[in-house]
N, C-alpha and C positions, 0 to 999 in steps of 0.2 A: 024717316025724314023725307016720303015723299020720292026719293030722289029711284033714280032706274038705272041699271044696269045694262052696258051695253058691249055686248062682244061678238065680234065675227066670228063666223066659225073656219077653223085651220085652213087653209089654202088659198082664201077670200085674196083677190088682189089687191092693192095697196091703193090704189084707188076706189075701190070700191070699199077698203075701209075708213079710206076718208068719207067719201059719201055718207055712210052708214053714221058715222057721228057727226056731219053737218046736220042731217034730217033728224037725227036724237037731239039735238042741242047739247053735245056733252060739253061740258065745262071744266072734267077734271079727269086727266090720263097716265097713267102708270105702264112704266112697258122699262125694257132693259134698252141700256145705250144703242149694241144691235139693233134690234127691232127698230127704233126711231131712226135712225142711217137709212136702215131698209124704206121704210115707209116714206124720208123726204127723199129718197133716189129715185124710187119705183113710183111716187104720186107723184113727187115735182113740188121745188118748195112752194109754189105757188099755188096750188091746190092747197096743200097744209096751212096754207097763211090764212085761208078764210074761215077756219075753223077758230071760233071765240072761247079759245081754252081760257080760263083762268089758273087754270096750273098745269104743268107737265114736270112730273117725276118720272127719274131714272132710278133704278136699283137693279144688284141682280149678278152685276157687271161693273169693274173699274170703269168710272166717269171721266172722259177726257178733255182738254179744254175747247178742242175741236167740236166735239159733240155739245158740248155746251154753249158754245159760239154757236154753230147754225140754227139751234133751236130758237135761242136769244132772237135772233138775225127773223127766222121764220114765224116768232109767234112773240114780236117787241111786248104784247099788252099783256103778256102770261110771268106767272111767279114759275120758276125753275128752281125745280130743287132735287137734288141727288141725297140717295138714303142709305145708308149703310145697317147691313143687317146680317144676321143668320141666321141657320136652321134654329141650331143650338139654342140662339141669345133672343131672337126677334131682333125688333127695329135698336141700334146702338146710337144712331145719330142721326141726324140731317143736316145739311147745307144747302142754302141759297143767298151764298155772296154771289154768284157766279163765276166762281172759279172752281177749278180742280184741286181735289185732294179736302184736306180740315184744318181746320187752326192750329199751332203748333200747343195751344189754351187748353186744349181740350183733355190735354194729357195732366193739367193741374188743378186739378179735383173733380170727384164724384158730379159726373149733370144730377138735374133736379128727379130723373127716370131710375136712378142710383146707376149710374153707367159710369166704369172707371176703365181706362185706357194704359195703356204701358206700351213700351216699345222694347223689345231685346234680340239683338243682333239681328236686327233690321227687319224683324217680326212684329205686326200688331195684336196685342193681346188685351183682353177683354176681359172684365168680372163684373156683371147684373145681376140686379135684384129678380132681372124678369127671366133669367135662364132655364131650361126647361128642369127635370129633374133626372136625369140621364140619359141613355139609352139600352133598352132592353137587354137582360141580361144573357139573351142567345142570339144577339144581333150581333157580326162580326165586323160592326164600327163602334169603336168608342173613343170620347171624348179626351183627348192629352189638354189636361186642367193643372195649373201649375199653383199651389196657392190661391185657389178658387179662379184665377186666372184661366180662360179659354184659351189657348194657340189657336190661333182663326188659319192659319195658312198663308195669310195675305201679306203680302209684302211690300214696304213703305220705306221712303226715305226723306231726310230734311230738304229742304228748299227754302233757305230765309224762315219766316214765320209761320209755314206749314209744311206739312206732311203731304207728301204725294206718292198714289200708289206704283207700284214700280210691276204687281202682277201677282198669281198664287205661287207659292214656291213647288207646288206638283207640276206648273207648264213651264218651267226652267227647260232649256235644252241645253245637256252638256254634248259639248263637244272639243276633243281631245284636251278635256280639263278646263277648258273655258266653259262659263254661264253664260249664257246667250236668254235674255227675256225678250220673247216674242211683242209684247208690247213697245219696248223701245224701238224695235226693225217696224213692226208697224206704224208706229208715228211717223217716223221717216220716210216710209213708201206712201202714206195718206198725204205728204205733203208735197208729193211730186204731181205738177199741174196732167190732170187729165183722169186720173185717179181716182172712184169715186168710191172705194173699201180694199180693202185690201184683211188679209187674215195671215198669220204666222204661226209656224207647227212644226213639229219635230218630226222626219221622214227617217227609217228606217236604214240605217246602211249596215253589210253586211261589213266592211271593211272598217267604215269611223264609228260603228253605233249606231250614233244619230246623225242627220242632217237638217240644216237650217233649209226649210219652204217656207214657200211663200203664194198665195193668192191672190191674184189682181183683178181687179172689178174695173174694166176701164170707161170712161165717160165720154171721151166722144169716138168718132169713125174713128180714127187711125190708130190701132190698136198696138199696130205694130212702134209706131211713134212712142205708143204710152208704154210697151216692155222695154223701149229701148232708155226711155228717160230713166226708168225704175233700176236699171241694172249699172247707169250710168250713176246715178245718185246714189248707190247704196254705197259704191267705189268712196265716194267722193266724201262722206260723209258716217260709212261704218267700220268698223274696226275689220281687219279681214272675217275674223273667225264669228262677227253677227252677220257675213252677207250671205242673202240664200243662194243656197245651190242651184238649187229647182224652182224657179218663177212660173205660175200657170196664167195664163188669161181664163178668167170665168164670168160665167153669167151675172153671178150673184154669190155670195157668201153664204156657205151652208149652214142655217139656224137651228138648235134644239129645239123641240117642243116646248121649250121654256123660252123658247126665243134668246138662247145665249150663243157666242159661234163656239163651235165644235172644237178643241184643239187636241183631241185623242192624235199619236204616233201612226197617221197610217203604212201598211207597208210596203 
């Protein structure tokens, strides 16, 4: 189709990969929610605004409305659309209403891809025609297929007429019998003025198990201002047992080579 390929190579900074696709004329970007946070923090939305995307997709990574706000906000003339997929299924959906989560629709019949949808005890589960044909039989991952049905992992809840993801059920932190979803503490710390990422993770105690951390990415000079907001608001607005223990101020949010952020237990 003509068309070229353009990718920086790992470490490239974030302005220098906008560069690199202003001078390519790219027109069409795929990256995980991460990585575009990354990229309009560390370029500055305004460097990203001059790039004449016609579309920017997210996948990879629960999509939040936030994230889909500023991209909206940074690139008004570009189609935004978030992709739901897996290893297992490939692509299961898309959306570009621009909102968070999928129609509540999507769950009453087969799409036109043969992608049929379920929901059980607040699990989204999945049966495609395009599903791989399993996994090796000395590979010590396999597939929990229920009635042709995938268990994705992934975890959703109602909202009026859609489904919004709530996180994987592997990054749950328990703590002393409470569920703690890192994504919910993150919303709320993303929302406190000064804030420009934030990341939540289960820390090791010797004593509870786990504990609720947290990572803060702050945006302007007074840093200390922005832990103090962060610990004021988690009071104000989270249950005891989702507020973190251990708040760090950091550079930046630590990414996989896949560009997703890290939430392994560290110790």
């Amino acid at each position: 189709n003509a068309g070229t390929l353009v990718a920086a190579p790992p470490g490239t900074p974030a302005d220098r990969v906008v560069q690199l696709a202003a001078d390519a004329g790219v027109q069409f970007a795929s990256a995980t929610p991460s990585w575009w946070r990354w990229l309009l923090m560390f370029a500055g939305r305004e460097r990203v605004a001059r790039l004449r995307l016609v579309q920017a997709t997210l996948g990879g990574e629960v999509v939040d409305q936030q994230i889909l706000d500023m991209l909206k906000s940074a690139l008004p003339q570009a189609r935004i659309v978030h992709i739901y997929a897996t290893t297992e299924l490939g692509r299961c959906f898309s959306v570009a209403d621009g909102l968070a989560g999928f129609p509540a629709r999507f769950l009453d019949q087969p799409s036109p891809d043969g992608v049929e949808l379920r929901v059980e005890d607040g699990e989204l589960l999945v049966r495609s025609a395009n599903r791989m044909s399993g996994y090796d039989a000395h590979s010590p991952q396999q597939a929990d297929i229920d009635d042709g049905f995938f268990r994705t992992g992934d975890l959703v809840r109602r909202v009026g007429d859609r489904f919004v993801f709530a996180g994987r059920r592997s990054d749950i932190i328990n703590l002393g019998g409470n569920k703690v979803f890192p994504l919910e503490v993150e919303s709320v710390v993303r929302g406190v003025e000064g804030v420009a990422d934030a990341r939540v993770y289960a820390k090791v105690s010797s004593i509870a198990g786990q504990l609720v951390a947290c990572d803060v990415v702050a945006a302007g000079p007074d840093r200390q201002a922005v832990l103090d907001a962060v610990r004021q608001t988690c009071v104000q607005r989270l249950a005891p047992h989702q507020r973190p223990r251990i708040i760090n101020l950091v550079d930046r949010i630590e990414l996989s080579s896949a560009g997703k952020v890290i939430r392994r237990s560290n110790p």
